[in-house]
Each structure stands twice: as structure tokens, then as C-alpha cells.
C-alpha positions in Angstrom: -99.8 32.1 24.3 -101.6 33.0 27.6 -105.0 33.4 28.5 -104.3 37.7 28.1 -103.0 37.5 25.1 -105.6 34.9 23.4 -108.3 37.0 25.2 -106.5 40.1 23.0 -106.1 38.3 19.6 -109.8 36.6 20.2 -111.3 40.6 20.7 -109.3 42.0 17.3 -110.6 39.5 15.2 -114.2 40.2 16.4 -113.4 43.9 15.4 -111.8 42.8 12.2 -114.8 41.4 11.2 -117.1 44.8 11.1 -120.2 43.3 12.3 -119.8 43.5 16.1 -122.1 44.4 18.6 -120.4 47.0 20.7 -120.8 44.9 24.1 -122.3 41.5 23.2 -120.1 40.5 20.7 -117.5 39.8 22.7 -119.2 38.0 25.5 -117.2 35.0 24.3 -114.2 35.8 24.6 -114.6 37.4 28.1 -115.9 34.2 29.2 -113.2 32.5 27.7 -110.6 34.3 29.5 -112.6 34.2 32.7 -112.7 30.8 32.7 -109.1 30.4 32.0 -108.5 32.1 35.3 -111.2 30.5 37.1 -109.2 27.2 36.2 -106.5 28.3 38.8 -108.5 29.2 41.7 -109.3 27.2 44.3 -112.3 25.6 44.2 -112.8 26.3 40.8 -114.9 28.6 39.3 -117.2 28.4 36.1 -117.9 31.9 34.3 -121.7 31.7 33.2 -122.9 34.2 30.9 -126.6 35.6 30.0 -127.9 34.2 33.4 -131.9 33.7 33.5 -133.7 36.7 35.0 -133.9 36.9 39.2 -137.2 38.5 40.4 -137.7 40.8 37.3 -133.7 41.6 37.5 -131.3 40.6 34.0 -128.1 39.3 35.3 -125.9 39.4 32.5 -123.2 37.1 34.4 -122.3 35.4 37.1 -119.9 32.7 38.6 -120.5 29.1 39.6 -118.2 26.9 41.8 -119.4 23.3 42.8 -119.2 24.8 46.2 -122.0 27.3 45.8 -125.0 26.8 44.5 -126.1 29.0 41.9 -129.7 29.0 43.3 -128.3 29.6 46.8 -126.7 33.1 45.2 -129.7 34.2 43.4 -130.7 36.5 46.0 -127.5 38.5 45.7 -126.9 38.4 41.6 -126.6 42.1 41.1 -124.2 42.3 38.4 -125.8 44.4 35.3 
């Protein structure tokens, strides 16, 4: 099964279940796919979800490759 298709199954059985958040709930399985694909790239990248706060700023995500530092991107996290 690919990554798409997990990422599909993995968001109807969230919904199947009747207790999901309309956006957080399915956090996981975003980051799941995300991460599949980020296995691909070159270098690497790591999806990281619910990032701590950056001068008074919530950012909800973010990526991470060895390469970059995240605290040499927390000056441009502006991903809400």
C-alpha cells in the first residue's frame, strides 16, 4: 500500500471513530505521510509537529533535516 493510500485509510478510520477533532485529530496521520515522503528526499527530512512557541508565535509544524538546524530556522517559522 503506499504512503497516499495509508495516509487515506489512516484518516477514515479516525472519522469512523466519531470522536475527532476536526483539525487535530489527524495530525498523526499527516505526519505520517509527511515523513514517508521526507524519506525520499535528499537530505532527509523529519516532519515535527506542535513545535514550541517562537517569540509569542504557535507554530503548529515544521520540518527538520540534519542539515538545518531547527534553531537556525526559528526566525522564519511562520507556518500557522
Amino acid at each position: 500500500m503506499s504512503a497516499f493510500e495509508t495516509y487515506i485509510r489512516d484518516l477514515q478510520e479516525i472519522s469512523a471513530t466519531g470522536a475527532a477533532v476536526k483539525e487535530t485529530s489527524y495530525y498523526g496521520a499527516l505526519e505520517k505521510l509527511l515523513n514517508e515522503l521526507g524519506k525520499t528526499l535528499k537530505p532527509k527530512v523529519r516532519r515535527v509537529m506542535q513545535l514550541k512557541n517562537i517569540d509569542g508565535r504557535e507554530c503548529r509544524m515544521g520540518d527538520h533535516s540534519p542539515r538545518v538546524s531547527f534553531r537556525r530556522r526559528q526566525k522564519t517559522c511562520q507556518i500557522r
